[in-house]
C-alpha positions as CSV (number, residue, x, y, z in Angstrom):
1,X,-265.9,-66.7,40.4
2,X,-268.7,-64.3,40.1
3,X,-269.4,-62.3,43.3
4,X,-273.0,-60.9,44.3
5,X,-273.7,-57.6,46.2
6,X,-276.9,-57.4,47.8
7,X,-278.9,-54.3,49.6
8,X,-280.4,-54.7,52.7
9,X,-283.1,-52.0,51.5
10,X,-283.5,-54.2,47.9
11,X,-283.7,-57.4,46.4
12,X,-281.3,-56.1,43.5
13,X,-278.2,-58.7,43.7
14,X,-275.9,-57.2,40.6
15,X,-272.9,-59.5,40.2
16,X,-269.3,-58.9,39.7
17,X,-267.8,-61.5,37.4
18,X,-264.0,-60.9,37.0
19,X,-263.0,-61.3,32.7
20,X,-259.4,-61.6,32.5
21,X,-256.7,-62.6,34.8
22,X,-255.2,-59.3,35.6
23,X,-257.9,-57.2,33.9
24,X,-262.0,-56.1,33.3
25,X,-264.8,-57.4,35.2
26,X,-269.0,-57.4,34.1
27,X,-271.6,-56.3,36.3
28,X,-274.8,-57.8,35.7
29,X,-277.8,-57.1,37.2
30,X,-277.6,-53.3,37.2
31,X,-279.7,-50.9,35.1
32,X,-277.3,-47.7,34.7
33,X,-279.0,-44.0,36.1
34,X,-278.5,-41.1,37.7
35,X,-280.8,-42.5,40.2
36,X,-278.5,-45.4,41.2
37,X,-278.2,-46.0,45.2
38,X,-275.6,-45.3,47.3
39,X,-274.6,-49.2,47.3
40,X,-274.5,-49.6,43.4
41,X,-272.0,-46.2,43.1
42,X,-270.0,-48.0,45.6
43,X,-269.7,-50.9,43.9
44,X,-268.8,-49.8,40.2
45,X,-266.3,-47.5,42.2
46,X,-264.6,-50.6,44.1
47,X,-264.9,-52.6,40.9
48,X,-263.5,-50.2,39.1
49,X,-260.5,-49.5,41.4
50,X,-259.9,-53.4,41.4
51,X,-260.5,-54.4,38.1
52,X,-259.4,-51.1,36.4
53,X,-262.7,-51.6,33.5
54,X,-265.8,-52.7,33.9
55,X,-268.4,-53.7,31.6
56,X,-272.5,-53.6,31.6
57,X,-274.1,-55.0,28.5
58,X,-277.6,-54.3,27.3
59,X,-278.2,-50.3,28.6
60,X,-280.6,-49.6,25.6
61,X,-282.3,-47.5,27.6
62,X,-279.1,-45.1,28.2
63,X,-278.6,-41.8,25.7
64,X,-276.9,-39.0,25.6
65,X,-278.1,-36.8,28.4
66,X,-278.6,-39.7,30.9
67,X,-274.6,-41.0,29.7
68,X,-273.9,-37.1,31.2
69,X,-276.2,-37.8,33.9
70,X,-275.1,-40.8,35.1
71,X,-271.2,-39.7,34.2
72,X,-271.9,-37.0,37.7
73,X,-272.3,-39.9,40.0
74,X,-268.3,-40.8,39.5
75,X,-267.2,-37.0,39.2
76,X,-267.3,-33.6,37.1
77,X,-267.6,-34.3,33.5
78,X,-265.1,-32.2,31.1
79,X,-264.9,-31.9,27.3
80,X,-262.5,-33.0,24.8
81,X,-259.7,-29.9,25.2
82,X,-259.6,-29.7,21.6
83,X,-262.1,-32.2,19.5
84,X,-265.8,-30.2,19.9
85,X,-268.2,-32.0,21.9
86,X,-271.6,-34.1,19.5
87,X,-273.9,-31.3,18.9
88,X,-276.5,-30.8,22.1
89,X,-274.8,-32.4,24.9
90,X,-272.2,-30.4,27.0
91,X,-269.4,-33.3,27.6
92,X,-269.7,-36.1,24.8
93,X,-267.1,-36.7,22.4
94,X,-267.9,-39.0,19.8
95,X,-265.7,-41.7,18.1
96,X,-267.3,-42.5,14.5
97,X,-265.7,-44.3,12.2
98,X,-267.0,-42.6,9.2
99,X,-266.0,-39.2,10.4
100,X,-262.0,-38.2,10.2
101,X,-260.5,-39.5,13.5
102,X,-263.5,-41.5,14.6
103,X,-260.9,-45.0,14.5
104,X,-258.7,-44.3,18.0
105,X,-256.8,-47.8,16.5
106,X,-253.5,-46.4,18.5
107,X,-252.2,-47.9,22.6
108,X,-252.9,-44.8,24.7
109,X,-254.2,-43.3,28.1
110,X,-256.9,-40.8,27.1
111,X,-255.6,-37.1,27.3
112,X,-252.4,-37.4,28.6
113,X,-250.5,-34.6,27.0
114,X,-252.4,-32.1,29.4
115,X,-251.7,-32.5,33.7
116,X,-254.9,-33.2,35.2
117,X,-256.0,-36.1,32.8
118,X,-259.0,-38.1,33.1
119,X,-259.7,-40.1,36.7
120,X,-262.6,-42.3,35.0
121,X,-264.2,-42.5,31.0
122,X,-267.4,-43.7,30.4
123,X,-268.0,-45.5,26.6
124,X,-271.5,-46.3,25.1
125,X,-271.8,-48.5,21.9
126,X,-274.2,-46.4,19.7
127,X,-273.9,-48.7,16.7
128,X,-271.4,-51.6,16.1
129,X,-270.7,-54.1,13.4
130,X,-271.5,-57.5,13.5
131,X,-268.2,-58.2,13.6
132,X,-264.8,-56.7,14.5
133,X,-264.3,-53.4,16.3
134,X,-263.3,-54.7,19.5
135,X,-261.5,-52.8,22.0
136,X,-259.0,-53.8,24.1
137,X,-257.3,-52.6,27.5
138,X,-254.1,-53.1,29.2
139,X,-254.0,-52.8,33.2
140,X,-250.1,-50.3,33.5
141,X,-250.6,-51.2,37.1
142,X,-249.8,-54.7,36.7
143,X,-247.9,-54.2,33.8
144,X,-245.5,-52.1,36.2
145,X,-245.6,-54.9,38.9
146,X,-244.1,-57.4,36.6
147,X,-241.6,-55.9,35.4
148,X,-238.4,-57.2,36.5
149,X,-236.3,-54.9,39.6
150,X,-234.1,-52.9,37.6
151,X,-236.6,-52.1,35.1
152,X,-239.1,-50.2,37.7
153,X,-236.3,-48.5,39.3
154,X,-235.1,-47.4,36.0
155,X,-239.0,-46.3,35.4
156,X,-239.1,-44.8,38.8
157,X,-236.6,-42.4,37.5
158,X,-238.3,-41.7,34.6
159,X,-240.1,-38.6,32.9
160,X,-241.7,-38.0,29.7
161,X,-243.1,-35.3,27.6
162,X,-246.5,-35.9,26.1
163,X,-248.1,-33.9,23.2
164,X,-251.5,-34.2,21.0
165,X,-248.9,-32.9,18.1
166,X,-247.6,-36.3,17.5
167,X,-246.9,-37.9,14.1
168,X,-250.3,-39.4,13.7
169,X,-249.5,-41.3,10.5
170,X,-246.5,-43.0,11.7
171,X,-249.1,-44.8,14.7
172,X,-251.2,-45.9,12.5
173,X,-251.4,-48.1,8.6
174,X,-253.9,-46.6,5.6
175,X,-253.9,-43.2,7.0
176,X,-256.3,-41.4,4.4
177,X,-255.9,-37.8,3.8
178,X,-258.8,-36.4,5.4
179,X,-257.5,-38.2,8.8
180,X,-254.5,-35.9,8.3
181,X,-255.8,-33.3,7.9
182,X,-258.6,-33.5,10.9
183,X,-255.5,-34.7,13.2
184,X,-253.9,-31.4,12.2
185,X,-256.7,-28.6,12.1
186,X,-258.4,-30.6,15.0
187,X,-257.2,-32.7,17.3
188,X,-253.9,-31.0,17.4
189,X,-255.3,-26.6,16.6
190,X,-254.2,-26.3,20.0
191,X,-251.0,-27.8,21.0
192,X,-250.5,-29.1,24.8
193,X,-247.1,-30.7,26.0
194,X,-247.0,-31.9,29.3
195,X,-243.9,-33.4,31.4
196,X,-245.1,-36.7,33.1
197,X,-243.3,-39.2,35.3
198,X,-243.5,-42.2,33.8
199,X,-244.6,-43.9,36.8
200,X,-247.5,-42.3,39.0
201,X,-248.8,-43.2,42.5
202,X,-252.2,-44.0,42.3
203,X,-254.0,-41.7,44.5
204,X,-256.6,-43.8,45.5
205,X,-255.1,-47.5,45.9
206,X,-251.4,-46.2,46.0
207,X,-250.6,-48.8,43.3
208,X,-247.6,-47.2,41.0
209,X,-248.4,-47.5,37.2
210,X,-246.8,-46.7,34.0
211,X,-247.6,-43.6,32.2
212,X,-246.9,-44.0,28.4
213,X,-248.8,-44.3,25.4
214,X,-249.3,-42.6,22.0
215,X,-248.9,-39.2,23.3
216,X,-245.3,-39.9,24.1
217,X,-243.1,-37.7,22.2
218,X,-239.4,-38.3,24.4
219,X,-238.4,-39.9,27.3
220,X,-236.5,-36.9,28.9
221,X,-232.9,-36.6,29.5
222,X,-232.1,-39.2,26.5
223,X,-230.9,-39.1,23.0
224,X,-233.6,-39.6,20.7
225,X,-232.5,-42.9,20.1
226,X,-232.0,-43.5,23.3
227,X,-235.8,-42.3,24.3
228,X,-236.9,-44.6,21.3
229,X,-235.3,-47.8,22.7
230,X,-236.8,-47.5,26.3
231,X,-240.2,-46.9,25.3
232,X,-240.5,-49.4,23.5
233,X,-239.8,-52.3,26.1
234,X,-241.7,-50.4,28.7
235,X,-244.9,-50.1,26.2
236,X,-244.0,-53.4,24.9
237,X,-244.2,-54.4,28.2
238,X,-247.7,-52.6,29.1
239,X,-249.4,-54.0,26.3
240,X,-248.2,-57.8,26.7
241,X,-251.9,-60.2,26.1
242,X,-251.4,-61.3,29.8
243,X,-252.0,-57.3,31.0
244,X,-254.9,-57.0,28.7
245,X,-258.9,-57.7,28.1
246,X,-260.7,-57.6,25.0
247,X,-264.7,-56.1,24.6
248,X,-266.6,-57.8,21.8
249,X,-269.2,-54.9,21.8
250,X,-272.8,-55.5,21.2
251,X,-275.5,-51.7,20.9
252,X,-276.3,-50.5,24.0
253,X,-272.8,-52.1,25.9
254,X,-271.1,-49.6,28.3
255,X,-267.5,-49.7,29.6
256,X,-266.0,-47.9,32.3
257,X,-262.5,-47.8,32.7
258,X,-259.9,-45.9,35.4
259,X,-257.4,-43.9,32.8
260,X,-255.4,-43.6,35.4
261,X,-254.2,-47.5,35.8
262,X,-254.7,-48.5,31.8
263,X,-254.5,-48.1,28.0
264,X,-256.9,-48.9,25.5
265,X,-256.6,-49.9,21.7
266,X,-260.2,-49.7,19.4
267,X,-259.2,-52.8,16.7
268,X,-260.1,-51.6,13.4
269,X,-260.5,-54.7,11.6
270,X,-264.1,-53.8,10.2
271,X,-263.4,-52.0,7.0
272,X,-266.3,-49.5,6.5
273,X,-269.4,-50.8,8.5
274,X,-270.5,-48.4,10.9
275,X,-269.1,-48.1,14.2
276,X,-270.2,-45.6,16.7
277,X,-269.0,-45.1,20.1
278,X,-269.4,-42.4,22.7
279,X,-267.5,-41.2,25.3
280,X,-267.7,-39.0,28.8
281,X,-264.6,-38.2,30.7
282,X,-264.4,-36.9,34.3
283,X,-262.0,-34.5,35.6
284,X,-258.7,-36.3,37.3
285,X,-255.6,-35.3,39.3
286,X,-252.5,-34.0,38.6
287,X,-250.1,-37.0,38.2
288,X,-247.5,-37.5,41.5
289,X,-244.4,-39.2,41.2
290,X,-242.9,-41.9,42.9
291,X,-240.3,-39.3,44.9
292,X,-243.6,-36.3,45.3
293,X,-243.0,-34.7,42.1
294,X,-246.1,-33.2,40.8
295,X,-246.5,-33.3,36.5
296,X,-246.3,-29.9,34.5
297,X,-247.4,-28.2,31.8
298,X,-245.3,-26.4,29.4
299,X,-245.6,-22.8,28.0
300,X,-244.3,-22.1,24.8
301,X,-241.9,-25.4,25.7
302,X,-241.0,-24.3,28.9
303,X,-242.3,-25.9,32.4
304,X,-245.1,-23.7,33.9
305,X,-243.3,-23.3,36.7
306,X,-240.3,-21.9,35.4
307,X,-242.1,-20.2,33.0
308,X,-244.2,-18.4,35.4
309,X,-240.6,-17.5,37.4
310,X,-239.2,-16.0,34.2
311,X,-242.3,-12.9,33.8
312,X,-241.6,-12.1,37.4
């Protein structure tokens, strides 16, 4: 059931139409701006919070400096750590798939192998083909609510170490060279690892949610094997179709999504028509675990915090 919001100053009544069972919402009614009223922030902020990504079709009139723009409203923008930002805009990082890297066709949480990872990302479809090239996310909040009893304790318990230098051509099939080679010099120039719980407190609806992904590299404390195994059933378990929504993207769509309550999966399943998607991420918080645990960064593979005890 759709559900209207009106303002008493306006006769704008965008709606909120919830998409999946657990997951994604549409807003219609609402032309995107940096100019957007106090009520219509609110309102993709509560939508967001509940529904974990939200979409608004048709914002033709949106590019790159009012995506930025409009990005402020929800937070401070920040750049790709390690990808450079498309030429003339301070924050976008583009996703096209006839560029190296431009097919993000791998379950993951955007940016996780640094601390502070982003709170909210903001997508515009540039160019799409007619068909294929959907994208598809998974809500880890619900995903850790079902999970039977003595798997979230288990996950309660659990930390993991997260790096951009992962084997990229294992996550994926038909890995060319140049892709290889761009992951390498890259996406990965500058290596981050970063020690995660695997479940984080939401810090703004206090809901617990699973922290997992492509950046895994280990499940700490276990055997390799060990790490493999329990991964696997707890991202097997994220990514189940009844924690997930998929986006059948038309020019000019824009999703929203919280990156701290889901994963996301671009389907490529459209060979080499043009796809082109662009992105602006906002700064988020450090991850705090169940028990008050705060995530860390290592230095040179140690924790930042012993590694900053060590030069005293």
């Amino acid at each position: 059931m759709s559900q209207a919001f009106t303002d008493s100053h306006s006769g704008d009544t965008p709606e909120v139409i919830p998409i999946a069972g657990h997951i994604g919402a549409e807003i219609r009614g609402l032309r995107l701006s940096k100019d957007l009223r106090p009520f219509q922030i609110d309102l993709i902020r509560e939508t967001l919070l509940k529904h974990k990504v939200v979409f608004l079709r048709g914002q033709h009139h949106l590019d790159d400096a009012e995506q930025e723009a409009f990005a402020r409203l929800f937070g401070e923008p920040i750049a790709h750590p390690t990808v450079p930002v498309r030429d003339g805009t301070q924050y976008i990082f583009e996703l096209d798939a006839e560029h190296p890297g431009g097919r993000a066709n791998a379950w993951h949480t955007d940016v996780t192998f640094v601390d502070a990872y982003p709170k909210f990302c903001i997508l515009r479809a540039v160019e799409v083909p007619p068909a294929g090239g959907d994208t598809v996310w998974a809500n880890t909040a619900a995903a850790y609510q079902s999970l039977p009893p003595e798997l979230r304790d288990l996950a309660d318990h659990l930390w993991a170490l997260h790096t951009n230098d992962y084997d990229y051509g294992a996550q994926r099939e038909h890995v060319t060279a140049d892709s290889l080679r761009y992951h390498r010099e890259v996406f990965a120039k500058r290596v981050y690892e970063t020690e995660h719980p695997v479940v984080r407190v939401h810090p703004e609806t206090g809901e617990r949610t699973l922290v997992l992904g492509q950046f895994v590299k280990k499940i700490l404390g276990l055997s390799a094997t060990d790490s493999a195994h329990v991964f696997a059933v707890l991202q097997g378990h994220v990514t189940r179709l009844e924690h997930t929504v998929r986006w059948r993207w038309s020019a000019g769509d824009v999703a929203m999504w919280d990156n701290r309550a889901t994963q996301h999966y671009a389907i490529n399943d459209y060979g080499k028509q043009r796809r082109v998607v662009r992105r602006v991420a906002l700064v988020g918080e450090v991850p705090v675990s169940v028990d008050g645990r705060t995530s860390v960064m290592r230095i040179n593979g140690i924790p930042a915090r012993e590694a900053k005890v060590s030069t005293l």
